[in-house]
ChimeraX commands (.cxc) that place a marker at each C-alpha (Angstrom):
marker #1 position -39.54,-33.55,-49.19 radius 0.5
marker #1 position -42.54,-31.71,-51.08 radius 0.5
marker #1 position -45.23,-29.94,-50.07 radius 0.5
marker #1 position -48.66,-30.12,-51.02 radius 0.5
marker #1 position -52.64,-28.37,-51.14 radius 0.5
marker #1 position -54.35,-31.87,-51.96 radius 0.5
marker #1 position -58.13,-31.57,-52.75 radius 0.5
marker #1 position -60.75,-34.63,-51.43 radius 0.5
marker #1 position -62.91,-35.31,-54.43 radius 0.5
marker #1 position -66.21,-34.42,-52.41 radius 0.5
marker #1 position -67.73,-32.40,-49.70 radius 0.5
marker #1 position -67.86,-32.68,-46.04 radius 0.5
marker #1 position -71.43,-31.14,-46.20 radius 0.5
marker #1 position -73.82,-34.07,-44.53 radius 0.5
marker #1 position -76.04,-33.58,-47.87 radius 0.5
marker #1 position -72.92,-35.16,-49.75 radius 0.5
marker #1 position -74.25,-38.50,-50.94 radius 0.5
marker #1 position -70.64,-40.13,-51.09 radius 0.5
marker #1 position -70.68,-39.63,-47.13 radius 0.5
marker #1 position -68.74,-43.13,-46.85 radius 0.5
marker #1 position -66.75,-42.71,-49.75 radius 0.5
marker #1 position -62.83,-43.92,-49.81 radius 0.5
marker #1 position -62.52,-40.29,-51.79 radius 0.5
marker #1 position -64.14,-37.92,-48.88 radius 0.5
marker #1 position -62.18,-35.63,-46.67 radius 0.5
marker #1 position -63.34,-37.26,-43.85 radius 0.5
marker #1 position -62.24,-40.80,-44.46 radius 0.5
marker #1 position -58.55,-40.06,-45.98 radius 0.5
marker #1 position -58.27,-38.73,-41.81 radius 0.5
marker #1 position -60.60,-41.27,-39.92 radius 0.5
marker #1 position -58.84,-44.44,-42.28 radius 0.5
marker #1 position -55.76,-42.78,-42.48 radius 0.5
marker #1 position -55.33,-43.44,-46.29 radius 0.5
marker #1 position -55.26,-40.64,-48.93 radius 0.5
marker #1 position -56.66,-41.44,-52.25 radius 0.5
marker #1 position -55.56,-38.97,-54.90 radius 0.5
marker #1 position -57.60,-38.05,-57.71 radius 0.5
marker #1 position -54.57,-36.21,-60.10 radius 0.5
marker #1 position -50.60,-36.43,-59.37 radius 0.5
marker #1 position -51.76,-40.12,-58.26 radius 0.5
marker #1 position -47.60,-41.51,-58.31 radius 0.5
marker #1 position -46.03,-37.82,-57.41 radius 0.5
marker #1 position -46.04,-38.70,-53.59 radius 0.5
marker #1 position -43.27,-39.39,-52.02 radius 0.5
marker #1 position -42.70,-40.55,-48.13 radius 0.5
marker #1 position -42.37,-37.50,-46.02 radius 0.5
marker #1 position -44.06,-35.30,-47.96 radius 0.5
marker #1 position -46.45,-33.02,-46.31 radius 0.5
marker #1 position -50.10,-31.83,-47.36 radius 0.5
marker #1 position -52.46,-29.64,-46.34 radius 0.5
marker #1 position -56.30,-30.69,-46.74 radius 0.5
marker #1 position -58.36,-28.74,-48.88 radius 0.5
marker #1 position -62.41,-29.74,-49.73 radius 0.5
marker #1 position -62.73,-29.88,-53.09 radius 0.5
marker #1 position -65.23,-27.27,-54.56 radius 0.5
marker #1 position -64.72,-25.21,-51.63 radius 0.5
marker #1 position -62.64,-22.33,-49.85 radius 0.5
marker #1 position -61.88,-24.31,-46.81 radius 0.5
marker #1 position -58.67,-26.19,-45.69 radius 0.5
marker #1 position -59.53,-28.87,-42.96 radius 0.5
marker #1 position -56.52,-30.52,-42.23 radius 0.5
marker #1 position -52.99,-31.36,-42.36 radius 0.5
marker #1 position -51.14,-34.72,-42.39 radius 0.5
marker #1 position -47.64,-36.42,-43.77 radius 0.5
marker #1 position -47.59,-39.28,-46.56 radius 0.5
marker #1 position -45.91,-42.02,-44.43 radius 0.5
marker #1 position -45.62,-44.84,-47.29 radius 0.5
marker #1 position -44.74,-44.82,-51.38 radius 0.5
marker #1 position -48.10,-45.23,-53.78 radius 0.5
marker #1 position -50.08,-48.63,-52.59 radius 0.5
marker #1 position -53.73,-50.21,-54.23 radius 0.5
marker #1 position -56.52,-51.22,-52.66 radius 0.5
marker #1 position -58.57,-54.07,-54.28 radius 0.5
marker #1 position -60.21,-51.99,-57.02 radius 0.5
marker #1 position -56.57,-51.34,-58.43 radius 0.5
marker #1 position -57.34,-47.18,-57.11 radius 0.5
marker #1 position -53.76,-45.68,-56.00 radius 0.5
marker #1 position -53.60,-44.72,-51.91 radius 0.5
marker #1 position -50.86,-43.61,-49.82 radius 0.5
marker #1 position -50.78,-44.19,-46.11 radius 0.5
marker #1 position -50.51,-41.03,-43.89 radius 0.5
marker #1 position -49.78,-40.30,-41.08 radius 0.5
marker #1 position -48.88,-37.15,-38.06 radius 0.5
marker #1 position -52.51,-36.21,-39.00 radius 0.5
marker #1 position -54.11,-33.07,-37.56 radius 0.5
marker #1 position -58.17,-32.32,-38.45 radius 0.5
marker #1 position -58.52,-28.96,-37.45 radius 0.5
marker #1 position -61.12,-27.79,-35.33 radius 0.5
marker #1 position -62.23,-24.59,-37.30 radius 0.5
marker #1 position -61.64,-24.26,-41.52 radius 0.5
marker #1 position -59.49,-21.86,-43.02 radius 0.5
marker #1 position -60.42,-19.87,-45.27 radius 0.5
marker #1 position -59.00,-20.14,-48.93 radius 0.5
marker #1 position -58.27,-16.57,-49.07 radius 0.5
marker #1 position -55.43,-16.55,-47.11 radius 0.5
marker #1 position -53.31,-17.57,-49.85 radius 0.5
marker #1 position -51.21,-15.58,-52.28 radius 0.5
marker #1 position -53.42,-14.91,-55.25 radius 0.5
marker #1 position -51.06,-17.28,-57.43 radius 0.5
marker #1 position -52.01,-20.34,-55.56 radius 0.5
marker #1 position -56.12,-19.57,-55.14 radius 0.5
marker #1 position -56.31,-19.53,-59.14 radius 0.5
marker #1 position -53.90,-22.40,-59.54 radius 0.5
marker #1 position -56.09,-24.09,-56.86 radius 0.5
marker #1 position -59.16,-23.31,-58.89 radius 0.5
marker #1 position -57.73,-25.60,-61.79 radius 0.5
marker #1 position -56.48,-28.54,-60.08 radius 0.5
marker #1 position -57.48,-30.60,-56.93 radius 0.5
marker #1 position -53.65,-30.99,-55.81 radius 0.5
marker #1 position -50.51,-28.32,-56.09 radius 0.5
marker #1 position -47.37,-27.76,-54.79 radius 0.5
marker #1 position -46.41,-25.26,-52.42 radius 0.5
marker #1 position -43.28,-23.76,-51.41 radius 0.5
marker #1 position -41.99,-24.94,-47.70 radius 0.5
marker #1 position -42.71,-21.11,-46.72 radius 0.5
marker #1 position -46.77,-20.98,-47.86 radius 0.5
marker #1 position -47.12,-24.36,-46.48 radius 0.5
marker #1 position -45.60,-22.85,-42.71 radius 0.5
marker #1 position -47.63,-19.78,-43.00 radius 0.5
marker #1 position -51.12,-21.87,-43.60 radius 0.5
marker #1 position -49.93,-23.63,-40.49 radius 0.5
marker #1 position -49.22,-20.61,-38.54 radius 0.5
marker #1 position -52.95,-18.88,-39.78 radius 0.5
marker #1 position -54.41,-22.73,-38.46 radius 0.5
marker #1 position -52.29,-22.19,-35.03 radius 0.5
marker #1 position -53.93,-18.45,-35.03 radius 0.5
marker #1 position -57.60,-20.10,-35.81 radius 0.5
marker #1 position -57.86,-22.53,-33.75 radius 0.5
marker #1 position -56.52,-20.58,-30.58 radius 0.5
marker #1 position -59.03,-18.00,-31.04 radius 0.5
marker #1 position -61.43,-20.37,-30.76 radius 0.5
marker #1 position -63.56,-18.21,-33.21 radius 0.5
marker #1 position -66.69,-20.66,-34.22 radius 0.5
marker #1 position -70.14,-21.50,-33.41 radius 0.5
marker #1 position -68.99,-25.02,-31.26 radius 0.5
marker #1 position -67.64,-22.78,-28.80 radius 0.5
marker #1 position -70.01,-19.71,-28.65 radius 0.5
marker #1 position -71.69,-19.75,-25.25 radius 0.5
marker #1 position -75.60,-19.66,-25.02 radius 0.5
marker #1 position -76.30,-17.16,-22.67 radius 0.5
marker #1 position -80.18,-15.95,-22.66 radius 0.5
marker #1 position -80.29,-12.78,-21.80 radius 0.5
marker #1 position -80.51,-9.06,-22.49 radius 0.5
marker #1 position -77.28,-6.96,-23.27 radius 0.5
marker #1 position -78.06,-4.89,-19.55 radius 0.5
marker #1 position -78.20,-7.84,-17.32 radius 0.5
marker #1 position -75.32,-9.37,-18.95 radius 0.5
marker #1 position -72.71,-8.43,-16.11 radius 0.5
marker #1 position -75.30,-9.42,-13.96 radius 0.5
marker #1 position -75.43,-12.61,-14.85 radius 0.5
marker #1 position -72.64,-13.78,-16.32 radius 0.5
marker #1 position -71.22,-13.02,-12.08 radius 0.5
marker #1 position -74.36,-14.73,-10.65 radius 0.5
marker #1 position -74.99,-17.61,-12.92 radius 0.5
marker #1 position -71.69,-18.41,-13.82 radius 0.5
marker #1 position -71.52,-19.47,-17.66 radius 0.5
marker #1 position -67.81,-19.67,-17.79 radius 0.5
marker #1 position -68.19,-22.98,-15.99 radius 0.5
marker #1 position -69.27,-24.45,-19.10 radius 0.5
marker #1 position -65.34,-23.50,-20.33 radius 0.5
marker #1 position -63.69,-24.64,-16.95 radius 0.5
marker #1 position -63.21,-21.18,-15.11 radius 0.5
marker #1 position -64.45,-20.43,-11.83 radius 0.5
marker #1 position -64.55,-16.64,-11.34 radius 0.5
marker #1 position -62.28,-15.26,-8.64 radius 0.5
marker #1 position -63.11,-11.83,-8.18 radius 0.5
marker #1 position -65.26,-9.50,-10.35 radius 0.5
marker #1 position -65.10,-5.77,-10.80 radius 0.5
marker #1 position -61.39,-5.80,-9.72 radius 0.5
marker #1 position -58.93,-2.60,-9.59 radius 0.5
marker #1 position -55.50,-3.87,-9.34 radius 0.5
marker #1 position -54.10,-0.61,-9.80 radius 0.5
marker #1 position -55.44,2.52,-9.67 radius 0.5
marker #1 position -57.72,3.54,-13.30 radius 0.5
marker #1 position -57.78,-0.40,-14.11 radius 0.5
marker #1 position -60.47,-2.52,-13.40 radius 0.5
marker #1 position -60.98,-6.06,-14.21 radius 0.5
marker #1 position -64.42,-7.22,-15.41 radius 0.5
marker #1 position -64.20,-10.63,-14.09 radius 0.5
marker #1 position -60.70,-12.29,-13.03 radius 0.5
marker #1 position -60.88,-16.11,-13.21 radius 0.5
marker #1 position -59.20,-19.38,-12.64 radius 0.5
marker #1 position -58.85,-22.55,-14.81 radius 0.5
marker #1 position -58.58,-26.04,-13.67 radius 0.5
marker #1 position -54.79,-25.84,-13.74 radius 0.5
marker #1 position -54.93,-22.69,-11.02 radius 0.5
marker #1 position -53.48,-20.23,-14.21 radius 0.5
marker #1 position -55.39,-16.62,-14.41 radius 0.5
marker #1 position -57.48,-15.99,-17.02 radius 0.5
marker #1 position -58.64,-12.17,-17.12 radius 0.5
marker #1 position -61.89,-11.99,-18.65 radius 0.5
marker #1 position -62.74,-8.67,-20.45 radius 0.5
marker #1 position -66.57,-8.09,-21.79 radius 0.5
marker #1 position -66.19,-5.65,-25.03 radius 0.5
marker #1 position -67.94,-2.86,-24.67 radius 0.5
marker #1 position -65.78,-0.77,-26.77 radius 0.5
marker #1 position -63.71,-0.26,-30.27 radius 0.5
marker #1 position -61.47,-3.33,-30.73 radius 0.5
marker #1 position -57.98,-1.37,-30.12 radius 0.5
marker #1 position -59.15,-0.09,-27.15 radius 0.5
marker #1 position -60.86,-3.67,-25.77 radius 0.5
marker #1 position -57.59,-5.42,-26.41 radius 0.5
marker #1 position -55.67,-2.21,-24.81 radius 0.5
marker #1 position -57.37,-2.81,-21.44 radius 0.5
marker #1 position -56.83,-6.26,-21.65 radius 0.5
marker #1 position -53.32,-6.01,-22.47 radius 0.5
marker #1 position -53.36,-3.70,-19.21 radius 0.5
marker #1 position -54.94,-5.85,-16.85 radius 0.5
marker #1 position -53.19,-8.85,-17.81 radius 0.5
marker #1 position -49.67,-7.22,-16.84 radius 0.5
marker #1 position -51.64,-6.04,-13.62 radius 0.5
marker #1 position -52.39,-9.94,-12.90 radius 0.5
marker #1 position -48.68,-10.72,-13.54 radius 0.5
marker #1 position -47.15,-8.37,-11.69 radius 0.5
marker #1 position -49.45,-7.93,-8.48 radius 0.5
marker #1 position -51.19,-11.61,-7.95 radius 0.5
marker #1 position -50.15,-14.46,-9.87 radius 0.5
marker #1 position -47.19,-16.18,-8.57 radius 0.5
marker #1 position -43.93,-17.72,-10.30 radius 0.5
marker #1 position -45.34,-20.32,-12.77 radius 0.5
marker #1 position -49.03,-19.90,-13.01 radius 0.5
marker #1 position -49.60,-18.25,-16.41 radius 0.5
marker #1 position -52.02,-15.40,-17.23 radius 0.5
marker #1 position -53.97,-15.30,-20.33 radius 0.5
marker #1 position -56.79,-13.09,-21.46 radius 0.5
marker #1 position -60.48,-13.46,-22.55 radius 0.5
marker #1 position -62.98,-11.56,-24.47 radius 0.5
marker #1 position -66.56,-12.01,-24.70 radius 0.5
marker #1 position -68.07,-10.39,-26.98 radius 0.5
marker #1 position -71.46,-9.59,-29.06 radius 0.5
marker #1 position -70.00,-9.85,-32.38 radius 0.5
marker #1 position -66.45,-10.85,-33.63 radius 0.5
marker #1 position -65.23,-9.41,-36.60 radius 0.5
marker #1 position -62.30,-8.59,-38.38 radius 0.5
marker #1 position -61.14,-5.64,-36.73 radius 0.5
marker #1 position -61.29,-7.83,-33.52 radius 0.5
marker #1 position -59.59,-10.43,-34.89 radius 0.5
marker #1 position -56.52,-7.90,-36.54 radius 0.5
marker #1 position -56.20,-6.36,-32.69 radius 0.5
marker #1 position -56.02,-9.86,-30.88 radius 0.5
marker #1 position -53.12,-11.06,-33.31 radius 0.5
marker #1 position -51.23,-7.98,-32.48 radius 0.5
marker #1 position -50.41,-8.47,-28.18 radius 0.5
marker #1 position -47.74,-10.79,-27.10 radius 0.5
marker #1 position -50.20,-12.64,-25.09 radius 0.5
marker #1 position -52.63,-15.36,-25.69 radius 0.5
marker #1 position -56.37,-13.86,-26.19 radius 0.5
marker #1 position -59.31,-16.01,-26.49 radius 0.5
marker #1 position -62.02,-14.94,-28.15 radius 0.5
marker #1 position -66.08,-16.14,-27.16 radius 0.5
marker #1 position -69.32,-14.93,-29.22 radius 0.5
marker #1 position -72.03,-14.61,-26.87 radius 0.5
marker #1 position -75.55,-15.33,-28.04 radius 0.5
marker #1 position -78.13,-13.26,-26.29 radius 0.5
marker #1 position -82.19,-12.93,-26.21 radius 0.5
marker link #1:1,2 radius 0.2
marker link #1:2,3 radius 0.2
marker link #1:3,4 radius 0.2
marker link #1:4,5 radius 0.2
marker link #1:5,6 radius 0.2
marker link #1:6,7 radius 0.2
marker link #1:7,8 radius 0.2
marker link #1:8,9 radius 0.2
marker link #1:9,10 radius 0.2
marker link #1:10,11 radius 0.2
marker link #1:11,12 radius 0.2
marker link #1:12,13 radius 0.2
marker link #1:13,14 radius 0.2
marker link #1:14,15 radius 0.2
marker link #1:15,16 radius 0.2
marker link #1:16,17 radius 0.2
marker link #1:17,18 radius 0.2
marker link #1:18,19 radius 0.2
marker link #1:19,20 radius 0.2
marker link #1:20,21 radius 0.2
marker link #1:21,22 radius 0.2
marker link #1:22,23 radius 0.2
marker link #1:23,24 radius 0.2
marker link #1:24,25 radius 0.2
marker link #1:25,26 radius 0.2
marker link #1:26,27 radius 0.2
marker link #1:27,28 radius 0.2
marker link #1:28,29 radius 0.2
marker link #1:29,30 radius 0.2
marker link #1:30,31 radius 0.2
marker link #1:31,32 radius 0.2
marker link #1:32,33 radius 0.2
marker link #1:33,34 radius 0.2
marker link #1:34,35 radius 0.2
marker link #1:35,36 radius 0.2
marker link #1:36,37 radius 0.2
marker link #1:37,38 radius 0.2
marker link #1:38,39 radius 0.2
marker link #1:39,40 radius 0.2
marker link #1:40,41 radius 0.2
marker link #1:41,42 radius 0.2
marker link #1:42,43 radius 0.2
marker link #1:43,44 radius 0.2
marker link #1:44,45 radius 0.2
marker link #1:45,46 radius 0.2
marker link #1:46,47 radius 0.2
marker link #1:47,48 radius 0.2
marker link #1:48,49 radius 0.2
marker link #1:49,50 radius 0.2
marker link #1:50,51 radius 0.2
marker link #1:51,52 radius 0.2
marker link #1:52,53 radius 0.2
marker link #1:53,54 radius 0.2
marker link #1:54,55 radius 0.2
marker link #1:55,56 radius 0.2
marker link #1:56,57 radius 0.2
marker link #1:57,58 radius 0.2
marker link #1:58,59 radius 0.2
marker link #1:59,60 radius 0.2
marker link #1:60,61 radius 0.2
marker link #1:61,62 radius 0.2
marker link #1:62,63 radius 0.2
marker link #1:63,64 radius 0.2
marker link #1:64,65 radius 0.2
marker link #1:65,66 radius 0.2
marker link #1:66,67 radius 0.2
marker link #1:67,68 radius 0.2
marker link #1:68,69 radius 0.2
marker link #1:69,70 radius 0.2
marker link #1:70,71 radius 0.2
marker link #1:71,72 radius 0.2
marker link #1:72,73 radius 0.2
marker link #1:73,74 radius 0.2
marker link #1:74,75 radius 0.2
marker link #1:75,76 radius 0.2
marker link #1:76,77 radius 0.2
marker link #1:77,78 radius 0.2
marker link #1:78,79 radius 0.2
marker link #1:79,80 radius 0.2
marker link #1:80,81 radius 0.2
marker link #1:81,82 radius 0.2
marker link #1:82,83 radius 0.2
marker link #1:83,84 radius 0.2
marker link #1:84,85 radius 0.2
marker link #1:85,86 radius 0.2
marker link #1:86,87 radius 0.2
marker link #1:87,88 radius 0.2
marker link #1:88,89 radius 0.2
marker link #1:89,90 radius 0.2
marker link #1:90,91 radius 0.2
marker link #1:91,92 radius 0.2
marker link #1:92,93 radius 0.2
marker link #1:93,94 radius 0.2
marker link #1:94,95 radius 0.2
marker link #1:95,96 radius 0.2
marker link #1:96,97 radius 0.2
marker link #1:97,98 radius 0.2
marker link #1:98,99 radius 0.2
marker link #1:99,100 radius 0.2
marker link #1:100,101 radius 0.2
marker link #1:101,102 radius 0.2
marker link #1:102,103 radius 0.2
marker link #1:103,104 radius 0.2
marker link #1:104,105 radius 0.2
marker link #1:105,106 radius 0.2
marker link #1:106,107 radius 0.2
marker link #1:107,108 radius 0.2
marker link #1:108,109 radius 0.2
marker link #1:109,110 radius 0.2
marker link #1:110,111 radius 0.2
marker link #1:111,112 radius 0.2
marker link #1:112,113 radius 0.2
marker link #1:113,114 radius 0.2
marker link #1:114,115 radius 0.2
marker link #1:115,116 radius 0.2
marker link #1:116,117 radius 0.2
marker link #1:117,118 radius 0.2
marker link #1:118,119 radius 0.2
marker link #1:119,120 radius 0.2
marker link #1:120,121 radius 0.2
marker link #1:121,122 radius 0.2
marker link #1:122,123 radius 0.2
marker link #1:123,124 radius 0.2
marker link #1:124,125 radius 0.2
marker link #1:125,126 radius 0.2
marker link #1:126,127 radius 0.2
marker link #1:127,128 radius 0.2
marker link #1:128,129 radius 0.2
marker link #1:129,130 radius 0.2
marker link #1:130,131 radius 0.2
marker link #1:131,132 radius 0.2
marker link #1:132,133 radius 0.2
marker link #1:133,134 radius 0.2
marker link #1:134,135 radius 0.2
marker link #1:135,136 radius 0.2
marker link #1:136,137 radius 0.2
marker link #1:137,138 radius 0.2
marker link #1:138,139 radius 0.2
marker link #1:139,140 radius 0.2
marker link #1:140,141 radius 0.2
marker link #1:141,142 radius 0.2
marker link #1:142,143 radius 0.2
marker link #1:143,144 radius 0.2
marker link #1:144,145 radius 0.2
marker link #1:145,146 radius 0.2
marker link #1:146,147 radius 0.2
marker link #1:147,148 radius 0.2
marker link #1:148,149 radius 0.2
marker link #1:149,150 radius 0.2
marker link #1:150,151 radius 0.2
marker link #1:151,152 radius 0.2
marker link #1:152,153 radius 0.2
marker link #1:153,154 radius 0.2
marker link #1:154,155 radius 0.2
marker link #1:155,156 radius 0.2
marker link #1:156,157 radius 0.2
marker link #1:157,158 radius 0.2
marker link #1:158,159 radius 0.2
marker link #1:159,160 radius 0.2
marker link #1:160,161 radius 0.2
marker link #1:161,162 radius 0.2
marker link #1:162,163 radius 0.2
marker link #1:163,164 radius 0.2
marker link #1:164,165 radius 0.2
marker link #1:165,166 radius 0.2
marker link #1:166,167 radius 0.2
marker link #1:167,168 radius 0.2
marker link #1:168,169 radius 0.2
marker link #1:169,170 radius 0.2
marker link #1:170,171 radius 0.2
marker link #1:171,172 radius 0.2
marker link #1:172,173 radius 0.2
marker link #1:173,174 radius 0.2
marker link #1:174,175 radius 0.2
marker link #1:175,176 radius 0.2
marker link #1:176,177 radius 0.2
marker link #1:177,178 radius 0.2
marker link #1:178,179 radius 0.2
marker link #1:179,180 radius 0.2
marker link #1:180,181 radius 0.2
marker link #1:181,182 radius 0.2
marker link #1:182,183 radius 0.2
marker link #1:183,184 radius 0.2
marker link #1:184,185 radius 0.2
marker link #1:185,186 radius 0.2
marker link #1:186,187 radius 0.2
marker link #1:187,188 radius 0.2
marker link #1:188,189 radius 0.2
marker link #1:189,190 radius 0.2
marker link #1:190,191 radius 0.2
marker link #1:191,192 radius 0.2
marker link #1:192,193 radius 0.2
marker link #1:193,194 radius 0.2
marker link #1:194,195 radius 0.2
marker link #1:195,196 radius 0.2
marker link #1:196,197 radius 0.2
marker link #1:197,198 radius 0.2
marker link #1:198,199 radius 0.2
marker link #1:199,200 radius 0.2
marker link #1:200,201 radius 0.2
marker link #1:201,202 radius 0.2
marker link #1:202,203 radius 0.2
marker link #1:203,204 radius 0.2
marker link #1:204,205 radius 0.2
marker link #1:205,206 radius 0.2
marker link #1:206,207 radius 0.2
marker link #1:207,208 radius 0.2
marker link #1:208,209 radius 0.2
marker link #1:209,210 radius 0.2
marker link #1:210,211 radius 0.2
marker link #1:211,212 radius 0.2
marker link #1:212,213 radius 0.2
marker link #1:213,214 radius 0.2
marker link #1:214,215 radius 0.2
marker link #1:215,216 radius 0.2
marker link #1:216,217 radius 0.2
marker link #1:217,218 radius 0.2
marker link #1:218,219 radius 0.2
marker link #1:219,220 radius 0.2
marker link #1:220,221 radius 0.2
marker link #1:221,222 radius 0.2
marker link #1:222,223 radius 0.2
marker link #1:223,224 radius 0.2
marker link #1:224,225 radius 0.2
marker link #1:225,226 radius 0.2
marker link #1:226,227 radius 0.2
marker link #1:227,228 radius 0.2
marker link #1:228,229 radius 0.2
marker link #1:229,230 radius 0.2
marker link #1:230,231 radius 0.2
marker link #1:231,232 radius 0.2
marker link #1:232,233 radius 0.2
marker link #1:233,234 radius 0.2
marker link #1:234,235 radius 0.2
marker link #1:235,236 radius 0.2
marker link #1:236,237 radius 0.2
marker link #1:237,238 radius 0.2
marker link #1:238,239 radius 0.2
marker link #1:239,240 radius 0.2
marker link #1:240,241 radius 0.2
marker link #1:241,242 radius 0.2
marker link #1:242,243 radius 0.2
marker link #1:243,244 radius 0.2
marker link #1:244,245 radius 0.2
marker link #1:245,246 radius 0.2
marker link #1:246,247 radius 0.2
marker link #1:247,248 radius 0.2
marker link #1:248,249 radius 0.2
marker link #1:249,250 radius 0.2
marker link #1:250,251 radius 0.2
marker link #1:251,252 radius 0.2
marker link #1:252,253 radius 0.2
marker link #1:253,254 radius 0.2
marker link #1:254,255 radius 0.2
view
């Protein structure tokens, strides 16, 4: 088994004129076919590849090469795939080792060792649990001061599943909860608004979602956190990946 970056030969941007092409991103995942524009007979079956757009810094997908080198009826060399994962959010070419982002800016398709190929999956895993894009950014209209307010009156988290349970909450003494919630399957969510540095955000959270497990939720019902937020950047980002926990993170647009 080998592992692969492959390259689609065009964009996913909507301006790309070879939208239906056999050769876009897109179509090697809604067809399930993978057209290869170098290495065209260097597939085997089993092999695994991670989806780059071509001309770009963003990997899009992932999937397994599930036959040996076919043709379609203009003699053009495909290979089946299959186990194929389109990711919700792009990752960013920059992840890589600096090796692989200069080999990558030569050819549309390279091999990877079995370890870079895991640790792109493991940044994707990372990605899309965060959540961190503008498809899941909740539109809430108002100013910064009323935000408390409203987010306890109106009730945005709805639009996410969560019903709020109890709001300004001191489990233990020093500690108190912004907003405590529910999801549909009855686990606590704690829901922290940052109004601080990002160590110290994710510190309280860290704090009140051990309160939730130890004092209220019962054997079984899991306990994750949330952050809203104004802005999320990296230093965010860096503190979330550090707690043993899983943190959400949600951009709040305001007027």
């Amino acid at each position: 088994m080998s592992y692969w970056i492959v390259s689609s030969k065009h964009s996913r941007d909507e301006k790309t004129q070879a939208w239906d092409s056999k050769w876009t991103a897109d179509n090697f995942l809604r067809f399930k076919k993978f057209f290869p524009s170098k290495h065209k007979k260097d597939f085997c079956k089993g092999d695994r590849c991670i989806l780059k757009v071509f001309k770009s810094i963003n990997f899009i997908g992932d999937f397994k090469i599930d036959s040996g080198p076919e043709r379609d009826k203009k003699s053009d060399i495909f290979y089946k795939i299959d186990d194929i994962e389109e990711w919700d959010f792009p990752v960013n070419q920059r992840t890589l080792p600096i090796e692989y982002t200069k080999r990558l800016g030569r050819n549309p398709s390279i091999k990877i060792p079995e370890n870079v190929y895991y640790e792109l999956l493991g940044i994707r895993n990372f990605t899309q649990n965060l959540r961190i894009n503008y498809k899941y950014r909740l539109n809430v209209r108002v100013s910064e001061k009323d935000l408390e307010d409203l987010l306890d009156v109106k009730n945005p988290l709805r639009n996410i599943g969560l019903e709020i349970v109890d709001r300004q909450l001191a489990v233990t003494p020093g500690n108190i909860i912004d907003l405590l919630c529910k999801n549909a399957k009855g686990d606590y969510v704690v829901v922290e608004l940052k109004k601080h540095s990002a160590n110290e955000t994710i510190g309280q959270l860290a704090r009140y979602v051990t309160d939730v497990k130890e004092n209220i939720a019962n054997a079984g019902q899991k306990v994750t956190g949330l952050i809203l937020t104004l802005d999320v950047d990296e230093q965010l980002i860096k503190a979330a990946r550090g707690v043993d926990f899983d943190v959400v993170l949600y951009q709040l647009t305001l007027g």
